[in-house]
Each structure stands twice: as structure tokens, then as C-alpha cells.
C-alpha positions as MATLAB code, in Angstrom:
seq = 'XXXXXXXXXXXXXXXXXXXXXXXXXXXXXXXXXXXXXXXXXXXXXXXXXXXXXXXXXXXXXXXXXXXXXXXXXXXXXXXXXXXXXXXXXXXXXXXXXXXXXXXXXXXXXXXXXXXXXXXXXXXXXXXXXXXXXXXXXXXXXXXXXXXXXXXXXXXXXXXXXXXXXXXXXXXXXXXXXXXXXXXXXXXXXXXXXXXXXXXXXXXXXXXXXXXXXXXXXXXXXXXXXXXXXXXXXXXXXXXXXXXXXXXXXXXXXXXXXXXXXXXXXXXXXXXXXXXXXXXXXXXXXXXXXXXXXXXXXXXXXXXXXXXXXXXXXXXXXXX';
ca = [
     102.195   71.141   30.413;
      99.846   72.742   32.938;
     100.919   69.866   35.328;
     104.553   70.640   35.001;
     104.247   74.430   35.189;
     102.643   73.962   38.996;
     105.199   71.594   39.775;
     108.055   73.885   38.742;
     106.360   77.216   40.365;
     105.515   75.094   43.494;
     109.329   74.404   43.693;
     110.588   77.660   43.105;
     108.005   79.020   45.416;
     109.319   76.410   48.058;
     113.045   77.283   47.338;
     111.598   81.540   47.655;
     110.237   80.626   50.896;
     113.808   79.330   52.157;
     115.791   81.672   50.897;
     113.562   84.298   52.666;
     113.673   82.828   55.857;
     116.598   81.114   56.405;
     119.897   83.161   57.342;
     122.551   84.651   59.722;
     119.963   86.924   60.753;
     117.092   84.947   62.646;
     114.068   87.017   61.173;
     111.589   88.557   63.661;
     108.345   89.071   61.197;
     106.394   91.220   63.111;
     109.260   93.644   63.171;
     109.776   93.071   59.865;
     106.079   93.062   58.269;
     106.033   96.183   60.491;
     108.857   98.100   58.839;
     110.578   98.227   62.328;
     114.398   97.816   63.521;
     116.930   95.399   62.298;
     114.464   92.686   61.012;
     112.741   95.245   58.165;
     116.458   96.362   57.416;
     117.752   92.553   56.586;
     114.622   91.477   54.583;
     113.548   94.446   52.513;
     116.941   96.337   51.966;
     118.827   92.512   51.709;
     116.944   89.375   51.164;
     114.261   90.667   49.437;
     115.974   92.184   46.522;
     118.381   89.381   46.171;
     115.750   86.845   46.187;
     113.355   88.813   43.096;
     117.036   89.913   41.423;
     117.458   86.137   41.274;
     114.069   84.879   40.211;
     113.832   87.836   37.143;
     117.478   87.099   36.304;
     116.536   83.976   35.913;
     113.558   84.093   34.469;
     115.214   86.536   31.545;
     117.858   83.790   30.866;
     115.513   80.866   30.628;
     113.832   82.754   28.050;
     116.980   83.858   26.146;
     117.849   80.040   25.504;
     114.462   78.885   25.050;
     114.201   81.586   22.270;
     117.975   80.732   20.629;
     117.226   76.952   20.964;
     113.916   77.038   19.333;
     114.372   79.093   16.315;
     118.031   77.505   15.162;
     116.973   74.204   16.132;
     119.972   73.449   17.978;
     120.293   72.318   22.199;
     123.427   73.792   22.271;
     122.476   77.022   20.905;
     122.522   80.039   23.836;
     123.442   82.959   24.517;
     126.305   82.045   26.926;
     127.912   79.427   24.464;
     127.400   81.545   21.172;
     129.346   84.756   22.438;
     126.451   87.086   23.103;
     127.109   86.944   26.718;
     130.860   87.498   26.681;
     130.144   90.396   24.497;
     127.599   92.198   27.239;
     130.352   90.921   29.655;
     133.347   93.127   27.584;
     131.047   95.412   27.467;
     130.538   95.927   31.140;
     134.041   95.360   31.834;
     135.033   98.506   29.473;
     132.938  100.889   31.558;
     134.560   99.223   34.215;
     138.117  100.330   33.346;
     137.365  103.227   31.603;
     135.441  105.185   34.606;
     137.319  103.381   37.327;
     133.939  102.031   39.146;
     130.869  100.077   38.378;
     128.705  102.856   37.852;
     127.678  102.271   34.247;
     127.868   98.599   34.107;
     124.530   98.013   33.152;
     124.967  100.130   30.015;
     127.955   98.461   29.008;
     126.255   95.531   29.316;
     123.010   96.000   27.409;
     125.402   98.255   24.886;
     128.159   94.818   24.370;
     125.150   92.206   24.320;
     122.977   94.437   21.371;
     126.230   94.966   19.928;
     127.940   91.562   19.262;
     124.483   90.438   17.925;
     124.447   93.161   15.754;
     127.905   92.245   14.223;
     127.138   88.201   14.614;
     123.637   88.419   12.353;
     125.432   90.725   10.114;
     128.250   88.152    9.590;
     125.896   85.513    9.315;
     123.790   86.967    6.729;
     123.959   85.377    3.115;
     120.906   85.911    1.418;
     119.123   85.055    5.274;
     120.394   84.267    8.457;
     121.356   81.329    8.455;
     121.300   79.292   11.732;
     124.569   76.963   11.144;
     126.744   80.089   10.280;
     125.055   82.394   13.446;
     126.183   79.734   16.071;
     129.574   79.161   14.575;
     130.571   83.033   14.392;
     128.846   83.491   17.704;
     131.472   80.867   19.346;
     134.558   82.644   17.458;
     133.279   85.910   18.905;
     132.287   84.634   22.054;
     136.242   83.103   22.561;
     137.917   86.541   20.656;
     135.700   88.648   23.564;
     136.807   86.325   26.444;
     140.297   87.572   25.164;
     139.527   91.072   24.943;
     137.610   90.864   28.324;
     141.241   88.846   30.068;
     142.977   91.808   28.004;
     141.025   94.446   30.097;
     141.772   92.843   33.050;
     144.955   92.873   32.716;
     145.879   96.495   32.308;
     143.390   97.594   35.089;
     144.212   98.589   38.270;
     143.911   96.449   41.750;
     140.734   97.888   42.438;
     139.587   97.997   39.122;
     140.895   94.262   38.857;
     139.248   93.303   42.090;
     135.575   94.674   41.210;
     135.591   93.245   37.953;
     136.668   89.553   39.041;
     133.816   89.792   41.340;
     131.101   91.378   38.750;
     132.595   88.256   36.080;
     131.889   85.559   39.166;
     127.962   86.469   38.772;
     126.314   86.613   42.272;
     122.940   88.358   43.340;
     124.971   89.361   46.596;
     123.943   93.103   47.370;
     121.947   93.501   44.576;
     119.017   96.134   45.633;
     115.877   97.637   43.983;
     117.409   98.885   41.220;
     118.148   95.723   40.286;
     114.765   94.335   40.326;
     113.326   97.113   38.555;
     116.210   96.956   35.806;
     115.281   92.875   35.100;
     111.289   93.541   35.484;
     111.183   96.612   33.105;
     112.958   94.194   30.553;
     110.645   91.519   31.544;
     107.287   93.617   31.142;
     108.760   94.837   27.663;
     109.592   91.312   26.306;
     106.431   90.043   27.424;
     104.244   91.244   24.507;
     106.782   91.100   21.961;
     106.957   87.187   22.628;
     103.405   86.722   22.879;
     103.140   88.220   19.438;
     106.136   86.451   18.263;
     105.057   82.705   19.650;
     103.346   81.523   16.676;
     106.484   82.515   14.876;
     108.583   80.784   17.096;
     106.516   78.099   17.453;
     106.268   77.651   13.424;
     110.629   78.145   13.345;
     110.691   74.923   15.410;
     109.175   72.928   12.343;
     111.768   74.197    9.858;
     112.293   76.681    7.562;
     110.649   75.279    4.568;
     107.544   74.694    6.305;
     108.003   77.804    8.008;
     107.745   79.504    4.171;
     105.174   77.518    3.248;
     103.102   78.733    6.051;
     103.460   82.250    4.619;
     105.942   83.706    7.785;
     109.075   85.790    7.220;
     111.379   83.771    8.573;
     114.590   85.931    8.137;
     112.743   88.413    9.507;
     111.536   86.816   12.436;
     114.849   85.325   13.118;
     116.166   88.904   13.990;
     113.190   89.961   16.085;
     113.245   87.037   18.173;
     117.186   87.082   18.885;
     117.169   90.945   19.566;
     114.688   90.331   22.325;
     116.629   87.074   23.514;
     120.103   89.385   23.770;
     118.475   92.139   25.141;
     116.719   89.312   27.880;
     120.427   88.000   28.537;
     122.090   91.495   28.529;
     120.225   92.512   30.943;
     120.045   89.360   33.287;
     124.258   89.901   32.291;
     123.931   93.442   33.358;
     122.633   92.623   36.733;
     124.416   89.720   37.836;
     127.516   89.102   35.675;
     127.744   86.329   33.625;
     125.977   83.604   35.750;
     126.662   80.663   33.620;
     125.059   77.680   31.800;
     121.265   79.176   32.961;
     120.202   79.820   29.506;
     121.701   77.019   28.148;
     120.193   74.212   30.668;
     116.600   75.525   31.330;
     115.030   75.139   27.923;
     116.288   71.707   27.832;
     114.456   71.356   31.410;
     111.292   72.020   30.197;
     111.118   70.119   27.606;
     111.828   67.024   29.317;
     109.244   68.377   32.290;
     106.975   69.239   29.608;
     107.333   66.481   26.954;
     107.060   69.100   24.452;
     110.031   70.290   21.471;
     108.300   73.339   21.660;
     109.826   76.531   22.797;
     108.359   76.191   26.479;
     108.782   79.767   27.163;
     106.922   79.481   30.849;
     108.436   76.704   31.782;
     111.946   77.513   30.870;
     111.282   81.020   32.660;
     110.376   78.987   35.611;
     113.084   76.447   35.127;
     115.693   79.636   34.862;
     114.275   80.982   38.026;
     114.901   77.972   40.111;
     117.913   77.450   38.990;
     119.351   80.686   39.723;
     117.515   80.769   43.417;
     118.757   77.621   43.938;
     122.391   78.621   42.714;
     122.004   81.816   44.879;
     121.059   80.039   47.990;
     123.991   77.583   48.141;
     125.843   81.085   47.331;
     124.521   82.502   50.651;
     125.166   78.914   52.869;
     128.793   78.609   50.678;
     130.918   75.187   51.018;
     132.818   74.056   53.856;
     132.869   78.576   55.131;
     133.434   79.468   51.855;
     130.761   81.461   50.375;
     131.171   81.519   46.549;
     129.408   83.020   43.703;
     125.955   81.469   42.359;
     127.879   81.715   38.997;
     130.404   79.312   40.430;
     127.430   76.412   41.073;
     125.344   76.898   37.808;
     128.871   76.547   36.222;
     129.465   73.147   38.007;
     125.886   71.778   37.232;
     126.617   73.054   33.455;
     129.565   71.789   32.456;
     128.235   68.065   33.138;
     125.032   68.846   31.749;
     126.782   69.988   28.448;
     128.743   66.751   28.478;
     125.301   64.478   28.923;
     123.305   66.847   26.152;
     126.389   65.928   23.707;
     126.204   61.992   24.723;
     122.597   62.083   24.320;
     122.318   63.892   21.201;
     124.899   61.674   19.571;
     123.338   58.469   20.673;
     120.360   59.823   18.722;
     122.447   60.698   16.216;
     123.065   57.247   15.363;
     119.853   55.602   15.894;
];
């Protein structure tokens, strides 16, 4: 484990360190370092954000999954494919068109994510929450808020139109301090409240019977743990815009780095992280002159991920 861990954080570091200095802009870093002219402007007002915006981002959705996939025991199981995403991404998109700017996007955002889990746990409740019937009414919501959020972009203005088919790309591009400090307040909150909560986790992973026999609450724990994964992926949501497929491919990531079926909740931080700097620095160099959202590349690498995690889990299936 401690292996993989350097290995990972060695690579994102590596990937941190080219993103930093590679660009448009030759950096001069003594004019930089020194706060001085053009060079202090492009990496602490520019890169600098953007490069921490993408590492927390990151971080908060490799978390979000690791936390879904571990306590219902299922690899497809995050918050992008079980709707609590396109809820914090309706959400955004309301404030959008109702005060005509992107001012209050990251309310709507945290506001839709807490509130589609609130209405998913609810449904899924019968006599517990039950893991089967949380992902399956988390996909109907997730595809009835996709509607809603085409819906909304529909009746909005052009300009309205045009910054919320940007914000629904997900890109870091322009994203400053308030950014940073939006993902690493969430990040210093969750922090404790999954270190208490790891044992619990940790115990989920086994099964709920064993779970019970070990004396934890497991209904109860099931709620704690997926309000601090939606309010991880609301805010990484919030931030960004939907950048897909993060939370969904890191936990997988570190387990196979790892070796573990544990929750891995370093290593699928880590493995979040790099994906999202990586995604965000083929965002910056684009394809061919065309520079497109990160959310564009983590969506490519996803969707054939998704189709090998399906192959591979039914080939297991049937062993």
C-alpha cells in the first residue's frame, strides 16, 4: 500500500510539475518567485489556481466513489452514474437561469447534490437503506435530472445557454482562489469525519451481516458516509461542472495499485487527483488547436473503462 501511495503521489507530483511549467507563457521564475511583472501574473493569478482547483477536485471525487463503492459493495456504484451528480448539476444550472449569471453556482450545486440524496435515501429506505434499491433510484433520478437539466437549457437565453454549456463541459479553465479554498474547506471538513468513519467503512466492505454482528449501525452509517461522499462530489461539481467518470474510475485504480478491496481512501484521492491534472493538462495543450474541456477526456477514458469493469466483472461472474 505504502509502495503504491509514493508511486501515485510521485506521478501526480511529476504531472504538477508540468502543468506548472509548461505553457504559452514561457515562465521567468525569478520574476515570478519575486511577485514581479507578467511572470507572477500567469502563475499565481492562472496556473496556480487551476493546477490546486484540479488536484482538490480531484481528490474530493476519488473519495466520493471510493466511499459509494465500498459501503454498497458495488464497482459501478458513484456518484456520477447514480444521479447525485446530475442533481448538483440541475442544481447549478437553476441558479444559472434564474439569476441570469453564474454567481451562485456553487450553492446550487452543493443545494441539488444534498438534495437528490436526501430524496434518493428516503426512497430507498424500507426498514434500512438498502444498497440494491439506492443505486437503482439513483440512476432513474440521475436520467429524470439530465432531463430537467436539457429542459433548463432549453428555455434559457443565448447567454444563459452559452455559460451553462460551458459550466456542464467541466474544465478548471479560470478557476481562481476561491476555488481552491471552496474544495480545501470541504476537504479539511471531510477529513475527520472519514477518519472516524473508516472502521465503519472498512467493516461495510465485509457485509452487512457481519457488519451487525460486529455491533456497528449499519443503516446509520450508511447515511453518514454518503452525506459526506455527496457533499465531496457537490462540491468538486460546484467547482468544475460535472467532470465525468473521476469518481467512478479512481477507486477501482487503487485497488488494483493497492491489491486491496478495501476502501483505499488515499489512494483513490491520489488516483482522482491525477486523473483530473492529467485531464486538465491535455485541456490546456487541446487536440489538433482545439482546446477542449478536461470533462471531455475523463469522459473518453470512462466510457471504455465502464465497458472493461462490466466484461471483467461478468467474467467473474461466471467463474
Amino acid at each position: 500500500m505504502s509502495l503504491a501511495v509514493s508511486g501515485t503521489a510521485f506521478v501526480l507530483l511529476a504531472v504538477a510539475g508540468l502543468s506548472v511549467t509548461i505553457g504559452t507563457w514561457p515562465l521567468d521564475w525569478s520574476s515570478a518567485l519575486s511577485f514581479t511583472g507578467m511572470d507572477a501574473t500567469v502563475l499565481w493569478d492562472f496556473r496556480a489556481p487551476r493546477i490546486l482547483a484540479a488536484l482538490l477536485g480531484g481528490a474530493c471525487l476519488g473519495l466520493s466513489g471510493s466511499i459509494f463503492q465500498t459501503m454498497l459493495r458495488n464497482p459501478l456504484a458513484s456518484p456520477d452514474i447514480i444521479g447525485f451528480t446530475a442533481g448538483s448539476s440541475a442544481g447549478a444550472l437553476l441558479t444559472i437561469v434564474l439569476s441570469g449569471g453564474t454567481a451562485y453556482v456553487v450553492v446550487g450545486a452543493l443545494g441539488g447534490g444534498l438534495m437528490t440524496g436526501a430524496l434518493v435515501m428516503s426512497l430507498a429506505w424500507r426498514g434500512g437503506l438498502d444498497p440494491f434499491r439506492l443505486v437503482l433510484i439513483g440512476l432513474a433520478f440521475g436520467i429524470s435530472l439530465m432531463a430537467l437539466t436539457n429542459f433548463l437549457l432549453g428555455i434559457s437565453s443565448a447567454p444563459q445557454a452559452a455559460d451553462a454549456a460551458r459550466w456542464l463541459a467541466g474544465s478548471f479553465s479560470a478557476r481562481g482562489w476561491d476555488a481552491v479554498l471552496t474544495l480545501g474547506l470541504t476537504l479539511l471538513c471531510a477529513a475527520p469525519l472519514l477518519a472516524f468513519l473508516r472502521f465503519t467503512l472498512d467493516r461495510l466492505d465485509l457485509g452487512d451481516d457481519l457488519a451487525r454482528l460486529l455491533g456497528l449501525p449499519v443503516d446509520a452509517a450508511r447515511v453518514g458516509l454518503a452525506l459526506v461522499a455527496i457533499a465531496l462530489a457537490a462540491a468538486a461539481v460546484s467547482v468544475a461542472g460535472p467532470i465525468a467518470f473521476v469518481a467512478f474510475m479512481a477507486p477501482p485504480t487503487a485497488r488494483a495499485l493497492a491489491g486491496s478491496h478495501g476502501a483505499c481512501l488515499v489512494l483513490s484521492a491520489l488516483a482522482g487527483s491525477a486523473i483530473t491534472l492529467a485531464a486538465d493538462f491535455a485541456a490546456r495543450f487541446g487536440i489538433a488547436g482545439y482546446h477542449l474541456p478536461a470533462g471531455v477526456f475523463t469522459a473518453l477514458i470512462g466510457g471504455p473503462f465502464l465497458l472493461g469493469l462490466v466484461i471483467l466483472q461478468t467474467r467473474r461472474n461466471r467463474l
